[in-house]
MARROLUM-852447 format. One record per residue (C-alpha): z, x, y; residue in three letters; chain. Coordinates in Angstrom, 2 decimals. Each point is the difference from the previous one (the first is absolute). Layout:
! MARROLUM-852447
[[Z X Y] Ala A]
...
END
This chain:
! MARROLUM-852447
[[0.00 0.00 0.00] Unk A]
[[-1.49 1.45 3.30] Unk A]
[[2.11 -0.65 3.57] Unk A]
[[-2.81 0.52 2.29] Unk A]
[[-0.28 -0.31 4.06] Unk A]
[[-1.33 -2.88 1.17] Unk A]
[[-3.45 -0.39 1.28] Unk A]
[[-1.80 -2.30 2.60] Unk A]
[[-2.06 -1.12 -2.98] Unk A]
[[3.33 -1.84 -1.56] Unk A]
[[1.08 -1.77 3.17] Unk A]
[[-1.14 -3.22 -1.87] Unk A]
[[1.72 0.80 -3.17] Unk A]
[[3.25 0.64 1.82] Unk A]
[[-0.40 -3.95 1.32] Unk A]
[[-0.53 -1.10 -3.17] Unk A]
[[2.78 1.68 -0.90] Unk A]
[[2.44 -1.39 2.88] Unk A]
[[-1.72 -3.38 -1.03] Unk A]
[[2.05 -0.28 -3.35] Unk A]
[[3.37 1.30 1.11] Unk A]
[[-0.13 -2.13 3.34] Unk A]
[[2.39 -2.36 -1.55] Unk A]
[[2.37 2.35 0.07] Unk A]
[[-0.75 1.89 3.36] Unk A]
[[-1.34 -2.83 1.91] Unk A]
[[-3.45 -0.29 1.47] Unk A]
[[-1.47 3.90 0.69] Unk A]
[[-4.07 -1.16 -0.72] Unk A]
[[-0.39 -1.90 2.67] Unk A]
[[2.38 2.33 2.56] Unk A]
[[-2.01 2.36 1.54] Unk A]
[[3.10 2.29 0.53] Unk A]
[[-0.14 0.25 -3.99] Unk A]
[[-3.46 1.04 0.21] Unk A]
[[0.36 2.11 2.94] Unk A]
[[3.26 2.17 -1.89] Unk A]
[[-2.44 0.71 -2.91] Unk A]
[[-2.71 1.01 1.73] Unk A]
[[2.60 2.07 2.10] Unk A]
[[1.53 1.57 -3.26] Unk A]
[[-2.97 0.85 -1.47] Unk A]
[[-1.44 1.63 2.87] Unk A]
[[3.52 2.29 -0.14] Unk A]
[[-0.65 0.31 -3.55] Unk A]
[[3.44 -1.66 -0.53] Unk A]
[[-1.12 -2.67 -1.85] Unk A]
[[-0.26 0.54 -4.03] Unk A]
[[-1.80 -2.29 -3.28] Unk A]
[[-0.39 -0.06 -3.45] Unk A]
[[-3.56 -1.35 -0.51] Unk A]
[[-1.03 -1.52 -3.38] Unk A]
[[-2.46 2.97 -2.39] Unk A]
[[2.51 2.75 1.06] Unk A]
[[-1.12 -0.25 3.75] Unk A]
[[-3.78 -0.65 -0.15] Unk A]
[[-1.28 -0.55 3.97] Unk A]
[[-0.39 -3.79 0.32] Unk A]
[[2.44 -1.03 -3.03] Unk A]
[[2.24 -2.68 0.54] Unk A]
[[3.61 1.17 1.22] Unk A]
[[2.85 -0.67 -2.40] Unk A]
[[2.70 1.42 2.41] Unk A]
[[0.14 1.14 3.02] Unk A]
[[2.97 1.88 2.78] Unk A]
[[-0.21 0.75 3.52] Unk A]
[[2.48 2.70 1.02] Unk A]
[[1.04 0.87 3.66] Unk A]
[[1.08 4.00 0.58] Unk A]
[[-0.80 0.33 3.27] Unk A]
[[3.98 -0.08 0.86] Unk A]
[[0.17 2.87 -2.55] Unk A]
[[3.09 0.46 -1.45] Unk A]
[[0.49 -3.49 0.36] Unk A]
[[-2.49 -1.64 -1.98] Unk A]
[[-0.56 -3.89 -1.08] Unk A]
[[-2.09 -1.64 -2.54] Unk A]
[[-1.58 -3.22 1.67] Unk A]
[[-1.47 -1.87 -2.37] Unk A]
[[-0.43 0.06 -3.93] Unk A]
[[-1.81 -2.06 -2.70] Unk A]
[[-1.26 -0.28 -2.94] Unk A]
[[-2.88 -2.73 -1.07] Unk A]
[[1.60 -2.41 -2.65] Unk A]
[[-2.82 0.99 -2.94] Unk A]
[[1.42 3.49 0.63] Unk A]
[[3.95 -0.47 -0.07] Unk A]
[[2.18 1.78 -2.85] Unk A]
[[-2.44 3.18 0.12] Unk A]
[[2.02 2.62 1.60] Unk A]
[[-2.35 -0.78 3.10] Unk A]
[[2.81 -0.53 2.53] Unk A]
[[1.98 2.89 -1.64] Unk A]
[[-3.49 2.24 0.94] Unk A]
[[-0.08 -1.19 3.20] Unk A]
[[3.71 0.65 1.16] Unk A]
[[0.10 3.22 -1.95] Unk A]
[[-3.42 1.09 2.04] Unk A]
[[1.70 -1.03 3.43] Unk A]
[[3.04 1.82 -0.65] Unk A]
[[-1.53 3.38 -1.13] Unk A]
[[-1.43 0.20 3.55] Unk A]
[[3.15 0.32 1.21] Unk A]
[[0.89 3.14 1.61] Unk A]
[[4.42 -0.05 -1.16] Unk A]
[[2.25 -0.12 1.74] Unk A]
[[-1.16 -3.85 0.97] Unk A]
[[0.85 -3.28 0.01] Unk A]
[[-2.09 -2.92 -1.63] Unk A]
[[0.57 -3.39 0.62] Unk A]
[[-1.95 -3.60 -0.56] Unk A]
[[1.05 -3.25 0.26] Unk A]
[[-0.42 -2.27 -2.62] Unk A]
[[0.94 -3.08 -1.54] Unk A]
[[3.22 -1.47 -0.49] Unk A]
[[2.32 -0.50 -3.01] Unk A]
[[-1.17 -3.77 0.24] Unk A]
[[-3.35 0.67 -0.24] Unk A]
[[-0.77 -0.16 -4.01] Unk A]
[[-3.68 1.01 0.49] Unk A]
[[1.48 2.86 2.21] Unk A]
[[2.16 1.50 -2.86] Unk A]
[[-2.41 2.57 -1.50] Unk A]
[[-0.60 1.55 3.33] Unk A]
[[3.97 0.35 0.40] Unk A]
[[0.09 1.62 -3.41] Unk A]
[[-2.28 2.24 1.07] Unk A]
[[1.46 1.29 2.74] Unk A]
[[3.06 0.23 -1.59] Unk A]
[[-0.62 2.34 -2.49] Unk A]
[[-2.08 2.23 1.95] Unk A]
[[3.84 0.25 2.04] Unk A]
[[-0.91 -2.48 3.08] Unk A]
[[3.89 -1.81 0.89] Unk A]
[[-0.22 -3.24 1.32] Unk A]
[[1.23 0.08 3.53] Unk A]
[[2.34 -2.90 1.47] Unk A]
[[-2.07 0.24 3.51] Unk A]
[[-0.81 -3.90 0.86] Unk A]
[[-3.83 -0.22 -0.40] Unk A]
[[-2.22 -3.19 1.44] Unk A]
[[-1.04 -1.84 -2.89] Unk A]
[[-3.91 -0.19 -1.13] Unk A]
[[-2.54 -1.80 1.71] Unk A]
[[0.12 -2.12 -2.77] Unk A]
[[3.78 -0.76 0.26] Unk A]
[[1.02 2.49 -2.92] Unk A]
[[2.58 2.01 0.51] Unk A]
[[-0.29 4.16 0.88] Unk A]
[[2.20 3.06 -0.98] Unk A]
[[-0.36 3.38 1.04] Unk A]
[[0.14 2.84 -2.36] Unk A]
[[0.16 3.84 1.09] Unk A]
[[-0.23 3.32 -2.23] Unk A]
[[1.65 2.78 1.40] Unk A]
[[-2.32 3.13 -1.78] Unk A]
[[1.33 3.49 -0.02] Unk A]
[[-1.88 3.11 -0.99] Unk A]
[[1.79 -0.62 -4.04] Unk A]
[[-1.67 -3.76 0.04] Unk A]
[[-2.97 -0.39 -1.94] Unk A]
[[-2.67 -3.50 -0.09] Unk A]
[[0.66 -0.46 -3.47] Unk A]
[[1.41 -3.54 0.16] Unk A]
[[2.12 0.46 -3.31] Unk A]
END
């Protein structure tokens, strides 16, 4: 499995994308400030996919992460998904473990995810759990779409490694 930079010519994969996790994130196809942050990310080459046939140009994107270091050694993952067809793969695992090699230690890492009451949201807590992310007790707005938000941060010193054991 190949994490890859993003590309212009994937701009409509990552909507399709954003399409089937909208539920969960609220509208982002129709918002062009969702559009406008890829486009953004992958012109930094801070925006990262798995594409279906191991990263083919063109192939259909089964996961995608755009990753802000510009605040460097305070960095923040933004936004992360994986397509439903391509869940239980290790996809997300790629993704976060990609993201978190870039790191230059010592750093800070946070995102802000879903809450505890968010059953759809649990895998992505999981995640960042075992990869060391704590949950934070900082109040967070909820979701556009009324689901609620937590913030996790990774504190990563020079002995840290983006294993996610």
């Amino acid at each position: 499995m190949n994490v890859v930079s993003a590309t212009n010519d994937e701009l409509n994969g990552w909507l399709e994308l954003a399409s089937e996790v909208e539920y969960l994130f609220g509208p982002m196809v129709a918002d062009p400030k969702f559009f406008q942050a890829i486009e953004k990310n992958i012109k930094q080459q801070s925006a990262f996919c798995v594409l279906e046939k191991d990263g083919i140009p063109g192939s259909r994107i089964l996961g995608g992460v755009l990753f802000t270091s510009s605040k460097s050694p305070i960095y923040k993952i933004g936004w992360l998904a994986v397509s439903f067809n391509a869940r239980n793969k290790g996809i997300a695992t790629e993704l976060l473990r990609h993201v978190l090699n870039l790191v230059d230690v010592p750093a800070e890492v946070s995102v802000i995810t879903f809450g505890e009451d968010i059953p759809d949201g649990q895998p992505a807590r999981k995640l960042y759990q075992r990869f060391g992310f704590v949950p934070l007790m900082e109040v967070i707005p909820n979701g556009i779409e009324g689901g609620t938000r937590q913030k996790f941060k990774m504190i990563m010193t020079k002995n840290d490694s983006a294993n996610g054991q």
